[in-house]
N, C-alpha and C positions, 0 to 999 in steps of 0.2 A: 452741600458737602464741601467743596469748593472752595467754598466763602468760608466753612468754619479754618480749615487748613489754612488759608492766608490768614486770618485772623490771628492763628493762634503763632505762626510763624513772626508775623510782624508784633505780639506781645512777648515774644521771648529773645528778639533781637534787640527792642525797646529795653526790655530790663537784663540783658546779658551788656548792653554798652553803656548803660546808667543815663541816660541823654534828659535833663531836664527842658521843661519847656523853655525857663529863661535865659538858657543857653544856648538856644537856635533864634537867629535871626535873619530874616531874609533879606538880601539885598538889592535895594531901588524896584520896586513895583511899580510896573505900568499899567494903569488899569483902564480899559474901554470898552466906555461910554458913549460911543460916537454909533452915528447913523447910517451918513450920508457918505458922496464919494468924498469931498471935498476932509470931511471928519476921518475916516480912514487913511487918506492921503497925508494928512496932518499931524498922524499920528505914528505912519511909518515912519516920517523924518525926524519926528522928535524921538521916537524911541529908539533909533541909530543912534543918535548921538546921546542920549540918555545910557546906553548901554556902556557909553567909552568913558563916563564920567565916574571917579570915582571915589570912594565914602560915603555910598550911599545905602549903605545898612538902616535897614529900619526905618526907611523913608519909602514912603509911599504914595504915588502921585497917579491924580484920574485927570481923565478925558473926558470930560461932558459939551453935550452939544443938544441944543434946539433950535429945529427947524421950522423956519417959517415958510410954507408953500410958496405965496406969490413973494418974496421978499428976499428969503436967502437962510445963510444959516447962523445961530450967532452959537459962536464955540468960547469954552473956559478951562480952563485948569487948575486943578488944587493939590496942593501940596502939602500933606498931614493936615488935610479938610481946614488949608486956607487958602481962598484965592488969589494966587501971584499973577495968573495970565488972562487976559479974554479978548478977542477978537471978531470981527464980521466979515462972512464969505456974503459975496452978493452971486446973485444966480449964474452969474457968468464967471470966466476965466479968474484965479486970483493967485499970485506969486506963492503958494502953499508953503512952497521950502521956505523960501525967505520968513512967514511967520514963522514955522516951527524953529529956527534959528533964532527969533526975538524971542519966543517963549525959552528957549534952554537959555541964553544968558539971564534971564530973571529967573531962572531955576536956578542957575551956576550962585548966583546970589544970593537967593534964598538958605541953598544947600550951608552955604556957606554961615551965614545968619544962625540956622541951626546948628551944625557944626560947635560957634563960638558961645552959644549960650549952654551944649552940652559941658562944653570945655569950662566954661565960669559957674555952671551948676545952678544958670538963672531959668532952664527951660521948665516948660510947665507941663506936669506929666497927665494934667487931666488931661486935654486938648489930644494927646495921642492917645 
């Protein structure tokens, strides 16, 4: 009963504000895909400063990571599912911030990349 009342509440607030779908866009998603400490760690500090950066509507960026047991971890990152960053933790200590700080400047640039081919109208809509 519950469920029908929010239901019906949230279709009549839906069509009392007219809100189409192509008019909401979410801004800069961080998505995670991480495991390990070293992936979570990695991911705090990018997503801090991912947070302060800004224009990033409708970009959306993951965190992928695989672990190798005796070896280490090898992590990547994609940004509107193209790889800008990848990296190797090995099983011991590894400067994490200082990665996640190489990754956001080649984010800062990519963003940017994207940005100027919205603006020249060369971006390619399949890909997103």
């Amino acid at each position: 009963m519950k469920y029908r009342i929010i239901c019906c509440f949230v279709a009549v607030m839906l069509s009392a504000c007219q809100v189409r779908a192509n008019d909401i866009e979410l801004g800069g998603l961080v998505l995670d895909r991480t495991i390990s400490r070293f992936g979570k760690d990695f991911l705090f500090y990018y997503s801090g400063y991912w947070r302060d950066m800004p224009s990033t509507d409708g970009v959306t960026v993951v965190v992928y990571e695989q672990v190798y047991p005796q070896a280490g971890t090898f992590l990547w990152l994609e940004m509107n599912q193209k790889r800008i960053y990848q990296t190797y933790f090995g099983r011991r200590y590894n400067d994490v911030k200082q990665m996640a700080e190489q990754a956001v400047l080649l984010s800062v640039n990519e963003l940017a990349n994207i940005q100027a081919e919205k603006m020249l109208g060369e971006h390619n809509t399949d890909s997103w």
